[in-house]
C-alpha positions as CSV (number, residue, x, y, z in Angstrom):
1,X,-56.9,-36.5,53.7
2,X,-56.0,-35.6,49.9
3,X,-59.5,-35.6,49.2
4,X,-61.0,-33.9,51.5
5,X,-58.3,-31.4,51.3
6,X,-59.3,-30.9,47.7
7,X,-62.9,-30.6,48.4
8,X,-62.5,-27.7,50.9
9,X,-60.1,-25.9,48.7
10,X,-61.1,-22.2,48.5
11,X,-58.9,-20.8,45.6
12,X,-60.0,-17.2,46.7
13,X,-57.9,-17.8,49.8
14,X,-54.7,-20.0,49.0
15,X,-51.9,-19.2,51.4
16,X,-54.0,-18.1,54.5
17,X,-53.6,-19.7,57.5
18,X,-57.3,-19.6,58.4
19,X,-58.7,-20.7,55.5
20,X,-61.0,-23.7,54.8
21,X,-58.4,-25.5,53.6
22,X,-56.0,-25.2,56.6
23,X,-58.8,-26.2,58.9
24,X,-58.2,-29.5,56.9
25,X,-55.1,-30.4,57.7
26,X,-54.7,-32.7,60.4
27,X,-51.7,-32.5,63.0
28,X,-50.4,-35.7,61.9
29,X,-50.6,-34.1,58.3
30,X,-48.6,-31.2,58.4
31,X,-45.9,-33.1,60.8
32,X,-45.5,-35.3,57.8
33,X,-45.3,-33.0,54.8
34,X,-44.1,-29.7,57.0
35,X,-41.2,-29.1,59.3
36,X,-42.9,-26.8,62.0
37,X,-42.2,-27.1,66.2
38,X,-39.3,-25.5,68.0
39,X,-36.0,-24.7,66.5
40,X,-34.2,-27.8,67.7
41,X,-36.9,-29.6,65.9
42,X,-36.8,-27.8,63.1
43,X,-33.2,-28.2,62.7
44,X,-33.5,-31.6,63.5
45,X,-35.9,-32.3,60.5
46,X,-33.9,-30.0,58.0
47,X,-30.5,-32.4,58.7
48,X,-32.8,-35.7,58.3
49,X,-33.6,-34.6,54.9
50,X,-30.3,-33.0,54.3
51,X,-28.7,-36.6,55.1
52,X,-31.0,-38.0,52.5
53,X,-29.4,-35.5,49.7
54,X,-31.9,-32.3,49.8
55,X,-29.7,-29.7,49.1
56,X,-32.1,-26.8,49.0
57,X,-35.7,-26.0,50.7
58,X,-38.2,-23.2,51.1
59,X,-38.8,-21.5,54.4
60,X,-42.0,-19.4,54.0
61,X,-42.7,-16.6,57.0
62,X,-46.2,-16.2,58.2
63,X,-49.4,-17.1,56.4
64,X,-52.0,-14.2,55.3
65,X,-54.6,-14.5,59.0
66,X,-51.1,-15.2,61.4
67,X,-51.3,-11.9,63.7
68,X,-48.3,-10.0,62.5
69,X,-46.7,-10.3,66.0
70,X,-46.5,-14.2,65.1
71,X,-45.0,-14.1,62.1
72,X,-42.4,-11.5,63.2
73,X,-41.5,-14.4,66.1
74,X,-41.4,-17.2,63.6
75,X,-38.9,-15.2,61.4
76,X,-36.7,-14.1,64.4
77,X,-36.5,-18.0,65.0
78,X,-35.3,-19.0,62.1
79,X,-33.0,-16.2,61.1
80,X,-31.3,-17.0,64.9
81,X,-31.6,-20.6,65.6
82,X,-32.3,-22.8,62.8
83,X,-30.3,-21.7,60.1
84,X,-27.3,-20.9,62.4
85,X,-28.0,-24.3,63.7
86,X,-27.8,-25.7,60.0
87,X,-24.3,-24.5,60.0
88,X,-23.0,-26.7,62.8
């Protein structure tokens, strides 16, 4: 998978969420090295690595390609369920 994702790598388009390179990625992929799903799951997989001594991560919004109405969701979701649900 790390080679292929390398191989596809368009540097002109890094961070979009329809680039060449995020066609890569398989599901299995980003459910390994991404927390993404529903809030519960989310939360879930923030406390698993919070129980393993992570004390800090990034939370990125929407990629450049996500219609705007998307990202806007996404954001909501997090600023109302999984970090309140971090707190608990």
């Amino acid at each position: 998978m790390l080679e292929k994702l390398r191989s596809d790598y368009d540097m002109k388009t890094p961070t979009r969420g329809d680039s060449r390179q995020a066609g890569t990625l398989t599901d299995d992929f980003v459910d390994r090295f991404a927390i993404v799903g529903t809030p519960d799951r989310c939360i879930e997989r923030l406390r698993a690595l919070a129980a393993l001594g992570l004390d800090k991560v990034a939370i990125s919004g929407g990629t450049r390609g996500t219609l705007a109405e998307d990202a806007t969701v996404r954001k909501r979701l997090v600023a109302e369920q999984v970090l309140p649900g971090m707190r608990g």
